[in-house]
N, C-alpha and C positions, 0 to 999 in steps of 0.2 A: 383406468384399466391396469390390472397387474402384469406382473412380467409371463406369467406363465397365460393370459389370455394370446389371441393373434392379435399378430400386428398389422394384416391387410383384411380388410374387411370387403363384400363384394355386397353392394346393396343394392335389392332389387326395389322400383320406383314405378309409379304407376303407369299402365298404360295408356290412359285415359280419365279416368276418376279420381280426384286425389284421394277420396277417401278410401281407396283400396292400399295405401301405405302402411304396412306394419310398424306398429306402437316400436318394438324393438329398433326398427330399422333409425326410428327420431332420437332411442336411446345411442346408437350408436353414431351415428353422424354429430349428435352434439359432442358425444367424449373424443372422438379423433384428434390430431393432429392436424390433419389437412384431409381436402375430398379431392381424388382424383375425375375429372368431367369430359364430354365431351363437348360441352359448349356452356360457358361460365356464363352467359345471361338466363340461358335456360335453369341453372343450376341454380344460381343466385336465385331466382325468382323463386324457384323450389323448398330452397333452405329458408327464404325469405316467411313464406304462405305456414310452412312446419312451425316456424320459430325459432328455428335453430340457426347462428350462429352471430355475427361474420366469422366465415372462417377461411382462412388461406384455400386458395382454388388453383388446381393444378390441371392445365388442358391436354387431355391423351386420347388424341382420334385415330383413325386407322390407317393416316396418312403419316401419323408422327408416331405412333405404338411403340416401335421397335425403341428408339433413343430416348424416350420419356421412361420410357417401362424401367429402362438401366438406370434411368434418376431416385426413380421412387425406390428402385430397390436398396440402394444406395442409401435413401435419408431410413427407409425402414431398419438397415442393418446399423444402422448409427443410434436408433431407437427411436425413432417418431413412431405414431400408427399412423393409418391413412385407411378410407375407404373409397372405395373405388362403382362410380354409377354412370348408364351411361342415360339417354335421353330419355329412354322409357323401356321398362321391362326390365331382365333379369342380364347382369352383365355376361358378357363370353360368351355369350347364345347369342351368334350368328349377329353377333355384336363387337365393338374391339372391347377386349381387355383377356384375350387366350395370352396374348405375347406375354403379358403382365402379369399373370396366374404362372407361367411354366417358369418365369423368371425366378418370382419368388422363390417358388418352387424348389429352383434349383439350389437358391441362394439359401434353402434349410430355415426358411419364415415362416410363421405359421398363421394360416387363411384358414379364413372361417368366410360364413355365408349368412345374411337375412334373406330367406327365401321370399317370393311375393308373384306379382304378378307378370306371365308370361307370353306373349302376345301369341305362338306355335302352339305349345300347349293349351292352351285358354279353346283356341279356334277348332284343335282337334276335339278338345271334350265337347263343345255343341254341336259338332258337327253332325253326329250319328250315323259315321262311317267306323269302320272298325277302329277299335283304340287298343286290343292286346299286341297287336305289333306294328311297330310304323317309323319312319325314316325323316330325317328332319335333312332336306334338300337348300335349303335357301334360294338366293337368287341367281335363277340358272344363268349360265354366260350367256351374254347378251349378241354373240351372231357367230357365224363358222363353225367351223368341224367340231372344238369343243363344244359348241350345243348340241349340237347333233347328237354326239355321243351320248350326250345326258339326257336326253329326249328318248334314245336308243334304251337305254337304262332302265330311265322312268319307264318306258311303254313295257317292261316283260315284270317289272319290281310287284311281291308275292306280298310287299307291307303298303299298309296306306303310307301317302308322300304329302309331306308340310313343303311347301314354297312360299318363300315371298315375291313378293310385287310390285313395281310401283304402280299409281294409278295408269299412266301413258304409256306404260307399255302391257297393260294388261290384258288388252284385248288380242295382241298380238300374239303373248303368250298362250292363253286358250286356243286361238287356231293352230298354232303350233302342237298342243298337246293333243288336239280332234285329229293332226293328220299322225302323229307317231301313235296314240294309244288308241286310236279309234271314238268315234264322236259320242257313241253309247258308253263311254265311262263314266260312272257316277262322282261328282265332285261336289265340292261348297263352296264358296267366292264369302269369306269373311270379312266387313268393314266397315271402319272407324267400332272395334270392339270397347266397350264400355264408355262409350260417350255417347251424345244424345242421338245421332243418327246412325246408330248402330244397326247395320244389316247381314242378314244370315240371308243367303241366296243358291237355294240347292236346287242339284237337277245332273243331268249331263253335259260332258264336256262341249259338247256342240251346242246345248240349249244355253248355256253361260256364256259361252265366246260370242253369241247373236245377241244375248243383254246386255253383255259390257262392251259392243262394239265402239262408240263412243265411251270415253274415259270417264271412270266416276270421279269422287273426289276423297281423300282421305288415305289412311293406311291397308294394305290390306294382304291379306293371307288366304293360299290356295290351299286346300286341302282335298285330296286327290285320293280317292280309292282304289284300292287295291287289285290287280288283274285276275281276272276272275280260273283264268286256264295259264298252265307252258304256252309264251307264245309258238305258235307255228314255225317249222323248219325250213329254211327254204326249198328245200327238196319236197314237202309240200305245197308250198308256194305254186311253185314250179308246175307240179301236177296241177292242179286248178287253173291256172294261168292257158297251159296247155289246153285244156278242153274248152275254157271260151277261149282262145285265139282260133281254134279246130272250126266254132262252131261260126263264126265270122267275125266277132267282134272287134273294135278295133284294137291298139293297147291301150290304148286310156279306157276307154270300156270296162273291158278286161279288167283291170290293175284297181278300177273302182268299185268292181262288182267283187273281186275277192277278198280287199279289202274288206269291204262290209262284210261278207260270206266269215272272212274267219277272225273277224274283231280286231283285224290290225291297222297299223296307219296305211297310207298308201303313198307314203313315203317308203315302206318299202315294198309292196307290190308295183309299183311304177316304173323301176330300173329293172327289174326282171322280167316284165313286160315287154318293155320294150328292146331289151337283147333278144326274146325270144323272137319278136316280131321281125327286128333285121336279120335272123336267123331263117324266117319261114316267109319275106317276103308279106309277111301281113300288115296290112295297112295301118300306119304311124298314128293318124288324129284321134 
């Protein structure tokens, strides 16, 4: 590589198939200096199957990003190259190697890319849910008030939503999104994408969180369609709530019937519900 090429390279690595590897990406891992990994047997094996190397292996995960990132930048400013991959897919996407990009960055290095294959991307193009605009989410927090929020988010969000997943909490996740967005939202559950038990599994949120109650097995990506209206305001919440509380129901009743009635979760018809009811004396169950 000459001097006026970049010195950090970000190569993207397959998600499953190794034949999805870019011819370039083998050109550039054999000329580097060293490859930046998240896990040096997986990498080794990798480099191994290509052809390429031995080559100096340097380990940057997302538990060590920050103090590693300051090394690499370091031997890059002294003149090495280095490329940077993480265990499959395109680095810095919803991957570690962001710390390592802005570092460079900063440090006035110049990054380049072998584009390839993307495990968010990839799941939204089969999906055949919208793809002119859409929001790449990750993996939402795993319990409290920040999920909440993000659940809160996801339920009114005007773009389709990319998640990831692990398999054991997947199912949990789908009931979670049936009660904030409503069970009728159109989704796809993508998994283990381009290896041999590759499945596309579409339908609604409700119909999906019944399939994957028990955990499957492999990688996998939610993709999540788009809300179809403005969700409702509370102040019409409220109105509807009102008239079945009037007509007897109870709050849970009630909070479930509008729910469905205006496409929301009932996670927030439920707390308005049931204020209204210690309000009027109408019956809790």
């Amino acid at each position: 590589m000459s001097e006026t090429e970049p010195r950090l390279w970000l190569v993207a690595t397959p998600i499953g198939n190794l034949a999805d590897i870019a011819p370039r990406a083998i050109e550039v891992l054999a000329a580097v200096s060293f490859v930046a990994c998240e896990d040096t047997r997986r990498t080794g094996l990798l480099l191994q199957r290509l052809g390429v190397g031995p080559l100096p292996l340097v380990v940057m995960h997302e538990h060590n990003e920050a103090t590693v990132a300051a090394e690499i930048v370091q031997r890059l400013t002294a003149g090495e190259t280095a490329a940077y991959i993480t265990d499959a897919g395109m680095p810095a996407v919803s991957d570690p190697g962001q710390r390592l990009v802005a570092a460079a960055a900063a440090a006035g290095i110049g990054i380049s890319a072998v584009p390839g294959p993307s495990a968010p991307v990839t799941a939204l193009a089969i999906s055949g849910l919208p793809t002119d605009r859409w929001v790449m989410e990750g993996f939402l927090p795993r319990k409290g008030t920040a999920r909440g929020h993000r659940l809160e988010g996801i339920a009114a969000e005007q773009r389709t939503v990319i998640l990831l997943e692990s398999p054991k909490r997947l199912g949990a996740t789908l009931d979670d999104l049936a009660e904030a967005c409503g069970a009728d939202r159109r989704a796809v559950v993508v998994r283990e994408l381009t290896k041999l038990h590759e499945e596309v599994a579409r339908g609604t949120v409700g119909e999906l969180a019944a399939r994957f109650a028990e955990p499957p097995k492999g990688e996998i990506v939610v993709v999540l369609g788009p809300a179809t209206s403005q969700p409702a305001s509370d102040e019409q919440i409220r109105a509807h709530l009102h008239r079945e509380l009037a007509s007897g129901a109870t709050a849970r009743d009630a909070a479930t019937t509008v729910a469905k009635r205006l496409g929301i979760g009932r996670n927030r018809t439920y707390p308005i519900s049931t204020e209204l009811a210690r309000s009027t004396d109408t019956p809790m169950p």
